[in-house]
C-alpha positions as CSV (number, residue, x, y, z in Angstrom):
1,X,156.5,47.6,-10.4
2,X,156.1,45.2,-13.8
3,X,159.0,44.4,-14.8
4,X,158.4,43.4,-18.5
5,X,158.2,44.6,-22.3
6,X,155.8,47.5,-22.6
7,X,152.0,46.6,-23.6
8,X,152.9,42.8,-23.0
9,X,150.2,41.7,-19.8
10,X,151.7,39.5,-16.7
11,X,152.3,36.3,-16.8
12,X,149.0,34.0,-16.1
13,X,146.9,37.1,-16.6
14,X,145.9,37.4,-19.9
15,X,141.8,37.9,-18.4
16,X,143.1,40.9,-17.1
17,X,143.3,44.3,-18.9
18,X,145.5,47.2,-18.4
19,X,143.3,50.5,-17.8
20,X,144.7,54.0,-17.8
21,X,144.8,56.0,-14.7
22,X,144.4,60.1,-14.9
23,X,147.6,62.3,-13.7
24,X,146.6,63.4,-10.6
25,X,145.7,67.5,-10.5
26,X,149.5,68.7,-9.6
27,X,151.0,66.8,-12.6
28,X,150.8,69.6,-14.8
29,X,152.6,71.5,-12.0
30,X,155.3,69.2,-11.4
31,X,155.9,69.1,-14.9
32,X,156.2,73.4,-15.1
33,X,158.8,72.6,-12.3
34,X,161.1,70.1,-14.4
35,X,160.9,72.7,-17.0
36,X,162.2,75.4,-14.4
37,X,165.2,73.0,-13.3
38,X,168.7,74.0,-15.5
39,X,169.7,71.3,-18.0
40,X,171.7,68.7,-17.0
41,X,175.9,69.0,-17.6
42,X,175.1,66.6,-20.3
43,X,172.7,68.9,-22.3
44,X,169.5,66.9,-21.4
45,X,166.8,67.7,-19.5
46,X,166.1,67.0,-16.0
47,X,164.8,63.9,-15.1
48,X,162.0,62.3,-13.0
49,X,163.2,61.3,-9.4
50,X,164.7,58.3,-9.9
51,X,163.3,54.3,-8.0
52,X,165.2,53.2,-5.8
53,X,165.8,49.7,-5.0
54,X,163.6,48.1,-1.6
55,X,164.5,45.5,0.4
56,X,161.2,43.3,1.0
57,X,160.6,40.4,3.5
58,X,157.0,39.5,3.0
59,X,155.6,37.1,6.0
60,X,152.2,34.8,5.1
61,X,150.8,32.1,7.6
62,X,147.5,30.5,8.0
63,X,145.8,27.0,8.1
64,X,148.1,23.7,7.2
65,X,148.9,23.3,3.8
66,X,151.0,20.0,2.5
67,X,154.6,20.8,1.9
68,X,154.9,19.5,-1.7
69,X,151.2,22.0,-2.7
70,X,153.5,24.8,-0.7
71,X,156.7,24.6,-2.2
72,X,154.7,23.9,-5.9
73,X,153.4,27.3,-5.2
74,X,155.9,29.5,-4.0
75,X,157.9,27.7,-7.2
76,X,155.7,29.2,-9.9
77,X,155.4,32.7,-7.6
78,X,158.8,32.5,-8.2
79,X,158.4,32.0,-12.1
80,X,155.5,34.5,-11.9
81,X,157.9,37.2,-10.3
82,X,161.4,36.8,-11.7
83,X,162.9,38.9,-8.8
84,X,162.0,37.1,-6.2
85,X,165.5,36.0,-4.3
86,X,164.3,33.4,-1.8
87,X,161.3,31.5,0.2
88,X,161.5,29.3,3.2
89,X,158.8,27.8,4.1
90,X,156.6,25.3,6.7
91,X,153.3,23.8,5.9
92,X,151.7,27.2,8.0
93,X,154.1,30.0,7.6
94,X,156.6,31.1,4.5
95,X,159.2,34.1,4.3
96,X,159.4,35.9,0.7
97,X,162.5,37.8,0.2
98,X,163.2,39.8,-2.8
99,X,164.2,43.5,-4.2
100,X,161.8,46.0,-5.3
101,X,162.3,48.7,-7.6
102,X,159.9,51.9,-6.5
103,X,160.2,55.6,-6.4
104,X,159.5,55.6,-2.1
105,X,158.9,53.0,0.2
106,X,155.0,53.9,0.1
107,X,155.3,52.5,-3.4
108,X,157.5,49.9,-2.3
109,X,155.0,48.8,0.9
110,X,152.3,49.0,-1.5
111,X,153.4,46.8,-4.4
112,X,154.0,43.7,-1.6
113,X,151.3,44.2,0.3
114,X,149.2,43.2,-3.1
115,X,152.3,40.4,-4.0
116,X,150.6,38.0,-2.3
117,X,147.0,38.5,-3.4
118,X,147.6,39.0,-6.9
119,X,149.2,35.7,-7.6
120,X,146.9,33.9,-4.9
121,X,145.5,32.2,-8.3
122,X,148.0,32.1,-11.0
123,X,150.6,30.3,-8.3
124,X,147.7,28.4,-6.3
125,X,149.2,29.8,-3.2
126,X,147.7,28.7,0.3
127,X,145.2,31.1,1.1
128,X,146.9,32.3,3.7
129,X,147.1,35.9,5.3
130,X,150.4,38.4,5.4
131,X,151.4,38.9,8.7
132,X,154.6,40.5,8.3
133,X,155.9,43.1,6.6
134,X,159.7,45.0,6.3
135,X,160.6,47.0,3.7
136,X,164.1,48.8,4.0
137,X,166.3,50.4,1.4
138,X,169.0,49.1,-0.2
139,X,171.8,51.1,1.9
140,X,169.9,50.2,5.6
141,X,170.3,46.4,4.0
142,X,173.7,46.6,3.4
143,X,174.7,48.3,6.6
144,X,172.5,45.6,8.5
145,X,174.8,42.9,7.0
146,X,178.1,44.6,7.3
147,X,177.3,45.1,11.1
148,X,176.5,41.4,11.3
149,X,172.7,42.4,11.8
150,X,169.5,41.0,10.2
151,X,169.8,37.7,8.2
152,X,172.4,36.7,6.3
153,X,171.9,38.2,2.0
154,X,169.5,35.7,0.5
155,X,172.3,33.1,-0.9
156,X,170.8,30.2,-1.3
157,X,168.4,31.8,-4.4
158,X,165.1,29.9,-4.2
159,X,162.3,28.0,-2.7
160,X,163.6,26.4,0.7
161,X,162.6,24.1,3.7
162,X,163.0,26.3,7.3
């Protein structure tokens, strides 16, 4: 998900135009629905389920690439993508860590699966492929770490060596 003022286009894409996309057929459904939930203790009406925040680890390799081109890149991705937590990288492989906000983990999946691809130009990544993918939910994180499973939380923030 964009995280940005409304109307104002990505950084490094200002070719690109926003184009609407049409509710899908059950929208005005869902929306009879809200109107059949009670009001919230507040007074208010009910509100949209809400994002959740996604644990992504995004894994790219491919052909040799030199270091100083690699970490340039994953630099400005960083700049590109102001939540991105961490990189480490080799002149053939990196490791993207960072929190996504999305309604499921479809949406989650979905928006890093195209991370990669959509700033392929405006960072002058390697082209390399993904290979790897986890997405896990904020809770499953923090249990990993408590139980002394799954890498340590991304603390050094940035763009690192392996």
């Amino acid at each position: 998900m964009r995280r940005a003022r409304p109307g104002a286009p990505p950084r490094g894409t200002a070719e690109r135009a926003l184009t609407s996309v049409e509710a899908g057929a059950d929208f005005d459904e869902y929306e009879q629905d809200l109107k059949d939930l009670p009001e919230q203790a507040d007074g208010g009406s009910p509100e949209r389920e809400l994002s959740k925040l996604w644990h992504i680890t995004l894994s790219v390799s491919g052909a040799e690439a030199p270091l100083k081109e690699v970490r340039r890149a994953l630099e400005q991705l960083a700049h590109d993508h102001p939540f991105l937590l961490t990189s480490r990288y080799a002149n053939d492989h990196a490791e993207i860590r960072y929190w996504e906000e999305a309604r499921d983990l479809h949406d989650a999946a979905a928006v890093a699966l195209r991370l990669w691809g959509e700033h392929r130009q405006s960072a002058k990544l390697p082209p390399w492929e993904i290979v790897g993918l986890e997405v896990i939910d904020r809770e499953t994180y923090h249990q990993r770490i408590a139980e002394g499973y799954g890498p340590p939380p991304a603390a050094p923030v940035g763009v690192h060596p392996y």
